[in-house]
C-alpha positions as CSV (number, residue, x, y, z in Angstrom):
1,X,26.1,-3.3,-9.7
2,X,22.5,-2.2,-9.8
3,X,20.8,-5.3,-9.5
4,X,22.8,-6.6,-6.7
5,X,22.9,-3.0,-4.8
6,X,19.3,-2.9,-5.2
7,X,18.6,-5.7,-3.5
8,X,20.9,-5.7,-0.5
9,X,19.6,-2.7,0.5
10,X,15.8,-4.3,0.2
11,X,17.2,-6.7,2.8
12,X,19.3,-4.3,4.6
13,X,15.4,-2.2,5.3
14,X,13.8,-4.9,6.0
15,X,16.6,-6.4,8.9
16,X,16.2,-3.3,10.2
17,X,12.1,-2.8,10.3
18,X,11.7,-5.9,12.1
19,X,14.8,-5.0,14.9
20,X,13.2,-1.7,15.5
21,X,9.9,-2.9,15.7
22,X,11.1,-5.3,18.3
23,X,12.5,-2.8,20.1
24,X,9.9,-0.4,19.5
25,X,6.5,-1.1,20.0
26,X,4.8,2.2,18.9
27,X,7.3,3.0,15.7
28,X,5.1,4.5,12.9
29,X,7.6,3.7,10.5
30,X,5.9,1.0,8.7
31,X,7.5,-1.1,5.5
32,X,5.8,-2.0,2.8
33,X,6.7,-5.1,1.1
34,X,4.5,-5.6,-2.8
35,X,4.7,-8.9,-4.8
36,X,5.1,-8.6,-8.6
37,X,2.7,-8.0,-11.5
38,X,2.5,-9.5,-14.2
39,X,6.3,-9.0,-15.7
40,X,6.4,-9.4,-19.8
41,X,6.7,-6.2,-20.6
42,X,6.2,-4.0,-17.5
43,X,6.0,-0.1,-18.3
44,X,6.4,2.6,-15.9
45,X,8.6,5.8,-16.0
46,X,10.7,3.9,-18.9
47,X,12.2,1.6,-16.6
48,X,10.7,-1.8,-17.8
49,X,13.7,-4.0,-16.7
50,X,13.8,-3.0,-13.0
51,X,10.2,-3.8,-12.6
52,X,10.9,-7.4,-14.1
53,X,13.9,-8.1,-12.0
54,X,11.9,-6.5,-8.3
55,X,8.5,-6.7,-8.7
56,X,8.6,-9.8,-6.5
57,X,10.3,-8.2,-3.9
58,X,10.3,-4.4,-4.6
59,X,10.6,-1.6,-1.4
60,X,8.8,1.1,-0.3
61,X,8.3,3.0,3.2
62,X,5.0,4.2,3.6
63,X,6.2,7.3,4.9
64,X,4.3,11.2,4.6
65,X,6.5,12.4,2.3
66,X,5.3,14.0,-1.1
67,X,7.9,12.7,-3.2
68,X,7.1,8.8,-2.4
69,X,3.3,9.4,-2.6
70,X,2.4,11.2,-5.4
71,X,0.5,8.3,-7.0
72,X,-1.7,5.2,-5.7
73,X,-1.4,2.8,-8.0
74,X,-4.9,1.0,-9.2
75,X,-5.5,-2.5,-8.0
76,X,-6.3,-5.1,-10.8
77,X,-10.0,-4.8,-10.8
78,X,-12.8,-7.8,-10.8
79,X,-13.3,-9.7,-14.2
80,X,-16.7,-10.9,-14.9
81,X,-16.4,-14.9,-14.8
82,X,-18.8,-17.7,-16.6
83,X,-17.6,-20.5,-14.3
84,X,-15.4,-20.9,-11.6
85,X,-11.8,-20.2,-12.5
86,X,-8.7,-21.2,-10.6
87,X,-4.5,-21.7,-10.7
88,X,-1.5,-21.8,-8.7
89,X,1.8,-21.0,-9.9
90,X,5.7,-21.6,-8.5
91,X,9.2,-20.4,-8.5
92,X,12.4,-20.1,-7.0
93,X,14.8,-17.4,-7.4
94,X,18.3,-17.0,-6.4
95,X,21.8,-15.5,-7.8
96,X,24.5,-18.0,-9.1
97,X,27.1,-15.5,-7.1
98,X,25.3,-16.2,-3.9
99,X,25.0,-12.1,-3.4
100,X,22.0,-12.1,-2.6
101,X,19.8,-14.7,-0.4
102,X,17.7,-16.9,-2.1
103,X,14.1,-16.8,-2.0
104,X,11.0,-18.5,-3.5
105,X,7.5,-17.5,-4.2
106,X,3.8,-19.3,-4.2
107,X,1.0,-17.9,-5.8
108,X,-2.9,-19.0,-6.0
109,X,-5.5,-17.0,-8.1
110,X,-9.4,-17.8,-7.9
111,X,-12.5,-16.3,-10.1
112,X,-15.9,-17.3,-8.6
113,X,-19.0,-15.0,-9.1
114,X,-17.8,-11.8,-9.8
115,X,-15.2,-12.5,-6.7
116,X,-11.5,-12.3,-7.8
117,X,-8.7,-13.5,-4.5
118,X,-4.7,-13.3,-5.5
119,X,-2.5,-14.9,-2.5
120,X,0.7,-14.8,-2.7
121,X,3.7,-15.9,0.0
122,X,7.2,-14.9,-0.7
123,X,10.1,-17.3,1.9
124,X,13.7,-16.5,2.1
125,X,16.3,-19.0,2.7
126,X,17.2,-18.9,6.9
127,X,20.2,-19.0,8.9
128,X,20.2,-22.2,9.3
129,X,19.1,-23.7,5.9
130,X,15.5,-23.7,5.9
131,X,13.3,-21.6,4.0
132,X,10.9,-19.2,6.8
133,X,8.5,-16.9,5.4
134,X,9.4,-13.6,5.0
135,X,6.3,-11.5,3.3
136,X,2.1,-12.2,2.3
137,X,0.2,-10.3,-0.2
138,X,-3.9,-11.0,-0.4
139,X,-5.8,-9.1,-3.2
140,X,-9.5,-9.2,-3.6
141,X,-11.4,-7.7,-6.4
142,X,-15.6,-8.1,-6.0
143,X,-18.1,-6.4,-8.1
144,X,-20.6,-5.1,-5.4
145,X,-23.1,-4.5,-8.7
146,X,-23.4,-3.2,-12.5
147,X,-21.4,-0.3,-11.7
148,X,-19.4,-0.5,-8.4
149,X,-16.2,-2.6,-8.2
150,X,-14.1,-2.5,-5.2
151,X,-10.8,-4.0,-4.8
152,X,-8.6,-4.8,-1.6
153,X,-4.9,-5.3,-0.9
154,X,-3.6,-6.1,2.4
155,X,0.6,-6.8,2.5
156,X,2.2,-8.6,5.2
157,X,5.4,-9.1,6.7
158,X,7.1,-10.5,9.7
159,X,7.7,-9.3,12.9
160,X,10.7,-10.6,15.6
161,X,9.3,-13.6,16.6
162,X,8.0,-14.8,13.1
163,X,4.5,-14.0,13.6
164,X,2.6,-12.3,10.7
165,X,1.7,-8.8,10.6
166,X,-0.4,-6.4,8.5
167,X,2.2,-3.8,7.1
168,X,-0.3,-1.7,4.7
169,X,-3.7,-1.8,3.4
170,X,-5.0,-0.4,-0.2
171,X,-9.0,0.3,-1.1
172,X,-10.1,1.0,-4.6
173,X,-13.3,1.6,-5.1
174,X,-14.4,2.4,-9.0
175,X,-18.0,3.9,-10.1
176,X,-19.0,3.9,-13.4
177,X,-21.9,7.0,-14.1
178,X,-24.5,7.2,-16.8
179,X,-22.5,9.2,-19.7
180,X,-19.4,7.4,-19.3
181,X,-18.1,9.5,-16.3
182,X,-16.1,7.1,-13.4
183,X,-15.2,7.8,-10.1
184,X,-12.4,6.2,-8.3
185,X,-11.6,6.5,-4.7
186,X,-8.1,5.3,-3.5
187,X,-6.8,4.8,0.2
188,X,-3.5,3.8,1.5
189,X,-3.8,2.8,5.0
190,X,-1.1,1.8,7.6
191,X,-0.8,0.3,11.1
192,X,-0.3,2.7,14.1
193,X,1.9,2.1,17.0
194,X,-1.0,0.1,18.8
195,X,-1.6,-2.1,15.5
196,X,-5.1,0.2,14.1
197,X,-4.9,1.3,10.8
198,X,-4.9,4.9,9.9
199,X,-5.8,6.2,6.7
200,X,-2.7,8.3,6.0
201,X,-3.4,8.9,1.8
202,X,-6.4,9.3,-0.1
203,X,-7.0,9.4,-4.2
204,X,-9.9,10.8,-5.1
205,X,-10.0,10.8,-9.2
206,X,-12.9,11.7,-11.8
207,X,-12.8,11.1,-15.5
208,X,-15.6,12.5,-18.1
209,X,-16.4,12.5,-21.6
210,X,-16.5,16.6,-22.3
211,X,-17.1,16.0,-25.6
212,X,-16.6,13.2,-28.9
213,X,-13.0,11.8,-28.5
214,X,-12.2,13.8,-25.8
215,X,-11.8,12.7,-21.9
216,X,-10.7,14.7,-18.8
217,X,-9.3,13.0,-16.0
218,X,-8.9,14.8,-12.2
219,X,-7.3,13.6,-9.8
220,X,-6.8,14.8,-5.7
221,X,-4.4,13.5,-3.9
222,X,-4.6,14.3,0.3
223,X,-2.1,13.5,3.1
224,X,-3.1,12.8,6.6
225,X,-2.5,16.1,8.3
226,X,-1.5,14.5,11.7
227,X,-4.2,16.3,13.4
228,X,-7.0,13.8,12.0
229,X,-7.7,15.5,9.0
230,X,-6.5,15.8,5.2
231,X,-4.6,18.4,3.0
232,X,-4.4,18.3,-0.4
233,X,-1.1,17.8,-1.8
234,X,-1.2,17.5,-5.4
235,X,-4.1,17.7,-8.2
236,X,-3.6,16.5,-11.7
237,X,-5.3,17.2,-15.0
238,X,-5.0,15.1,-18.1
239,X,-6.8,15.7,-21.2
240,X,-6.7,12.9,-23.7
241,X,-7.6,13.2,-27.5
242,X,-8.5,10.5,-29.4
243,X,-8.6,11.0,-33.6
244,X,-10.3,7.7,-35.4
245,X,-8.4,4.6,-34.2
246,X,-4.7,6.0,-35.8
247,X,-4.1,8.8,-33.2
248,X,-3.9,9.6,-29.5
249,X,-2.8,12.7,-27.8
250,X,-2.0,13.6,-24.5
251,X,-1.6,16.0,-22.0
252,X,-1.4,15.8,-18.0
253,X,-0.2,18.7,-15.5
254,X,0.7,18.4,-12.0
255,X,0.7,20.6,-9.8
256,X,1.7,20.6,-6.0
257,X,0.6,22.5,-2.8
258,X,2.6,25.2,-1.6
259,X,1.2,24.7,2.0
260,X,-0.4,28.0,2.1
261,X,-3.1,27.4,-0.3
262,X,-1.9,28.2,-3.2
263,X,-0.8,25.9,-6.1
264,X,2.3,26.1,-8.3
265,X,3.0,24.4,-11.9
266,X,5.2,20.7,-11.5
267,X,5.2,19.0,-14.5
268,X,3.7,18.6,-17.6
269,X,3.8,15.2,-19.7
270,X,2.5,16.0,-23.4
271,X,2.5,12.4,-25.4
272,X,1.2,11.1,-28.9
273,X,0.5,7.9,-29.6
274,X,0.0,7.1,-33.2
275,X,-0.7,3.4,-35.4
276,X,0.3,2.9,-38.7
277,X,-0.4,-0.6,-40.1
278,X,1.8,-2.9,-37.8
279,X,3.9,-0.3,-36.2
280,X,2.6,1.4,-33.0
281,X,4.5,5.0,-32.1
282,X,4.7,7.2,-29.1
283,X,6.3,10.6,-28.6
284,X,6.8,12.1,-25.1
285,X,8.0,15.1,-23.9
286,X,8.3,16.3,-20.1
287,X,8.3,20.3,-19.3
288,X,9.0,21.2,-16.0
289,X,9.2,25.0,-14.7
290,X,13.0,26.3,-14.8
291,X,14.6,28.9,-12.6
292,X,13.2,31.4,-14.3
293,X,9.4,30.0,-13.8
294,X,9.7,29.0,-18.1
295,X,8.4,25.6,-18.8
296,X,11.3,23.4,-20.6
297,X,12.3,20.5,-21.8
298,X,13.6,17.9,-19.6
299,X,13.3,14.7,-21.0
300,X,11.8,13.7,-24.5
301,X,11.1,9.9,-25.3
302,X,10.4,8.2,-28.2
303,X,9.0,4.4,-28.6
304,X,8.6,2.1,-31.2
305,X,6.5,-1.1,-31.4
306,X,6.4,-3.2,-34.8
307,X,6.2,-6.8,-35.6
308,X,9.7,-7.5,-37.5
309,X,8.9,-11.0,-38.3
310,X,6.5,-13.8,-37.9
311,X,5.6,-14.4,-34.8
312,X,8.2,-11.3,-33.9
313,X,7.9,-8.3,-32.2
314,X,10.2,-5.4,-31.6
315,X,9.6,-3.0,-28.8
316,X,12.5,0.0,-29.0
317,X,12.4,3.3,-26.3
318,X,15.1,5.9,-26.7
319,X,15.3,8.6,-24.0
320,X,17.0,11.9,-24.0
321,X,17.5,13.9,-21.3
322,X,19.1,17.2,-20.2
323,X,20.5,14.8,-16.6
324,X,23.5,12.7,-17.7
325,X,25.4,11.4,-14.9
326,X,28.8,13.0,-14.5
327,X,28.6,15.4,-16.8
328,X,27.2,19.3,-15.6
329,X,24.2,19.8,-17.5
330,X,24.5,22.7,-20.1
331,X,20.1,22.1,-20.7
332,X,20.7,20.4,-23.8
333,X,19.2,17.0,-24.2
334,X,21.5,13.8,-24.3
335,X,20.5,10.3,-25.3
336,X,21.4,8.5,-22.0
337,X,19.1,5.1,-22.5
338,X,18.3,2.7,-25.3
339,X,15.3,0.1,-24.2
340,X,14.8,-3.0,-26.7
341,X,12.7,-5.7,-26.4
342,X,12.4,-8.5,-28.8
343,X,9.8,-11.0,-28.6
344,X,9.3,-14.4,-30.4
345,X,6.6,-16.8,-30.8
346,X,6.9,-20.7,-31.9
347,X,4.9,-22.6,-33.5
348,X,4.8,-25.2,-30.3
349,X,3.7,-22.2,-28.4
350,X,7.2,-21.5,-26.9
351,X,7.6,-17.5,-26.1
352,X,10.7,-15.9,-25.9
353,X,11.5,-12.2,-24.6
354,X,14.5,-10.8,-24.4
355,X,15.0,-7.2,-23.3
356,X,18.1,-4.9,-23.0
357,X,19.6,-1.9,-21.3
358,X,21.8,0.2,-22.9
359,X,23.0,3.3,-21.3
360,X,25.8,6.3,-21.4
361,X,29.3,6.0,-19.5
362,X,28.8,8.3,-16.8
363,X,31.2,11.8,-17.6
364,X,31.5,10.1,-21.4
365,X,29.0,11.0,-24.1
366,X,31.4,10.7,-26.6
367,X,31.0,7.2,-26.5
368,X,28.3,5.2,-27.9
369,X,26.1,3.2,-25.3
370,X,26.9,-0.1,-23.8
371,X,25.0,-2.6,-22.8
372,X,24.5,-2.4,-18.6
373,X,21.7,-5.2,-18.4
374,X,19.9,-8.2,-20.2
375,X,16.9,-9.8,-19.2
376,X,15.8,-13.2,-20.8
377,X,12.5,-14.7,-20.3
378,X,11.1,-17.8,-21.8
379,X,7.6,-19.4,-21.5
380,X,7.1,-23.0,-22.8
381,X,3.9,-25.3,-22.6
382,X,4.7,-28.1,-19.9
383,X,3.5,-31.6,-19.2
384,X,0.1,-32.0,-17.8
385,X,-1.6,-28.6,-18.9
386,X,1.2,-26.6,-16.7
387,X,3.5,-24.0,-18.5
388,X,7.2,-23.8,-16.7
389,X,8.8,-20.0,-17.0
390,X,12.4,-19.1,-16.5
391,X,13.2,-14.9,-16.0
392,X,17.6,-14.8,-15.9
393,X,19.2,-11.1,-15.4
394,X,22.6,-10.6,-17.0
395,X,24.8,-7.6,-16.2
396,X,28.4,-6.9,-17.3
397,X,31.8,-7.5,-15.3
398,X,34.8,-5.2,-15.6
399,X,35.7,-6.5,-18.7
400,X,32.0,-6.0,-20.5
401,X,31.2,-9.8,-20.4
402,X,27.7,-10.4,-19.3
403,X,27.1,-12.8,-16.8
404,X,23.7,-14.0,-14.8
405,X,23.5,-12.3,-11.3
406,X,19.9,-13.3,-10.9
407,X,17.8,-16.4,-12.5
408,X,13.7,-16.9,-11.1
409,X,12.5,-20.4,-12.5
410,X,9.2,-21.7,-12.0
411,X,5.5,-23.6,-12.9
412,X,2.1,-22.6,-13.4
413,X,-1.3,-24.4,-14.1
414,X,-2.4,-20.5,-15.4
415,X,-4.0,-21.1,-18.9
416,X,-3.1,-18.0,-20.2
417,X,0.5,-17.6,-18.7
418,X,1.7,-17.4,-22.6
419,X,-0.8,-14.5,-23.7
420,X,1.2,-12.2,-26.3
421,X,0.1,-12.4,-30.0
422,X,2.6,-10.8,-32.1
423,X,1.0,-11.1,-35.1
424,X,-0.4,-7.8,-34.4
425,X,0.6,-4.6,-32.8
426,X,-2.1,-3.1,-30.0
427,X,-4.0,-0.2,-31.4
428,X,-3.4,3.1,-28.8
429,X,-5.2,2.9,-25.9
């Protein structure tokens, strides 16, 4: 089971960070613990549900390896604020199966003078009953002037004895130039054996107006070297097209170093996003080089967006892919994954989303897809200007029956914790 396999070994990583850095002083093995986004509606790689289900507890080793640092990911950046603006927000989560140990979250969010702070403390459930804390995320966001914003995020975990401890450390820091060009400079920094940080990933990204409707992003991303210096690893180009308010095309390469200087072909992601009345559409296609050196076809997606009803939304993403599990690839593409969310609105200001997985039998594709996952979310306006939120994950036993494996219920004073209008579909961005 996915969910539950998922998270075992989250805990399994973690037991075994804090062991060996009790036995291990100097280990530069560092793990890096980030607490969730925002979670109606989550897009990334077409994989909407797992973001939902870990991004309070999702896992990642900071570790020099290409494959796992491709990408910084941008910190929320500063909001300009009237007044003073402040909330806190709840929840507990925990499986009905007891598979997996129960844990809950506190969050507090303050806006004051350009000055945006995020806190949030995640405890799991001890041996012995109580709940002990187990990780800290702090994000700031301050506007230094008209143009500058820089954002920090510092994670936190817990070492053998229960004391706190800075795992990683992410800088942002966003320019905007005369002509609409911006600048962004990205760092990823984390904690040698003597407790220092060390820059070990920088993002260094530019993004111009070359002409009406047209913008180029770049994008560097270096490695520490080990000898106190940076390589480049990987450069990316994406060109975006923008025709009236209808139409949006895209295309982005990557390409990664060979070591030697030299730069070789990765990937290419070639989108369009297109709006017609109510209904929002996006076509994507990835290329990546075959054994031959001939860009091809690995993975086409296609998504859908349209209000169905009233205060309804349906959100619907079909991939294809030439990887099916179990079955040797012949290079033809395969619909492996059906993604559909359906949203709904009340009149009380109640919101509803409900989101399923639906995915080939590994070794069958003569069989249609069944469902492997169900997410239910539901946002209702509580007592005293609070807003109570419930997020339960359903998967299927042997027999297909779905049952919950994972429930996360909780209360925030957030004003706008309900903020999707589905009266309208978003125009492409």
């Amino acid at each position: 089971m996915r969910v539950l396999s998922d998270m075992a070994r989250f805990q399994q990583l973690s037991r075994y960070f804090i062991r060996r850095r009790c036995e291990f002083s100097k280990l530069s093995v560092h793990l890096a613990f980030f607490v969730e986004q925002p979670r109606y509606i989550v897009e990334q790689n077409n994989r909407k549900i797992r973001f939902m289900i870990f991004g309070r507890l999702v896992k990642s080793f900071a570790l020099s390896l290409l494959p796992a640092a491709v990408v910084i990911p941008q910190i929320c950046r500063a909001q300009d604020s009237s007044g003073n603006q402040s909330w806190t927000a709840s929840s507990q989560q925990e499986s009905p199966g007891g598979a997996v140990n129960p844990t809950r979250k506190k969050e507090t969010h303050t806006e004051a003078d350009g000055r945006v702070v995020d806190r949030t403390s995640v405890e799991t459930l001890g041996p012995d009953g109580r709940y002990v804390p187990y990780s800290d995320t702090e994000k700031e966001s301050r506007r230094i002037n008209d143009t500058t914003v820089r954002n920090i995020e510092r994670t936190f975990g817990r070492d053998c004895d229960g004391h706190r401890t800075l795992i990683q450390e992410r800088q942002e820091e966003s320019r905007t130039l005369p002509g609409g060009e911006q600048k962004v400079i990205r760092t990823v920094s984390n904690p040698d054996g003597n407790g220092r940080l060390q820059v070990v990933q920088r993002d260094l990204e530019d993004s111009k107006q070359v002409s009406p409707g047209v913008r180029v992003t770049n994008t560097t991303v270096s490695m520490a070297d080990g000898n106190g210096g940076f390589s480049a690893a990987v450069q990316t180009e994406q060109r975006e097209t923008k025709s009236g308010d209808a139409r949006v095309e895209s295309k982005k390469s990557t390409l990664l170093s060979d070591g030697t200087g030299s730069w070789k072909l990765s990937e290419v992601r070639e989108s369009m996003t297109q709006q017609d009345g109510l209904v929002r559409s996006k076509d994507e296609r990835v290329l990546r080089p075959d054994s031959t050196g001939k860009l091809t076809v690995v993975e086409h997606t296609v998504n859908k967006q349209a209000q169905t009803a009233a205060r309804e939304g349906r959100d619907t993403t079909e991939t294809y892919s030439t990887n099916v599990p179990g079955v040797a690839g012949d290079g033809s593409l395969q619909l492996v994954q059906r993604e559909t969310t359906i949203q709904r609105t009340t009149s009380a200001g109640a919101q509803s989303t409900i989101q399923q997985i639906e995915q080939a039998r590994p070794g069958n594709l003569s069989d249609d897809l069944h469902v492997t996952q169900e997410a239910i979310d539901i946002v209702r306006p509580g007592g005293g200007g609070t807003t109570d939120r419930s997020h339960i994950i359903l998967t299927p036993d042997s027999d297909g029956r779905l049952g919950q494996v994972w429930i996360d219920t909780g209360k925030t004073d957030n004003p706008s914790a309900i903020t999707v209008d589905t009266s309208s579909s978003a125009k492409p961005q």
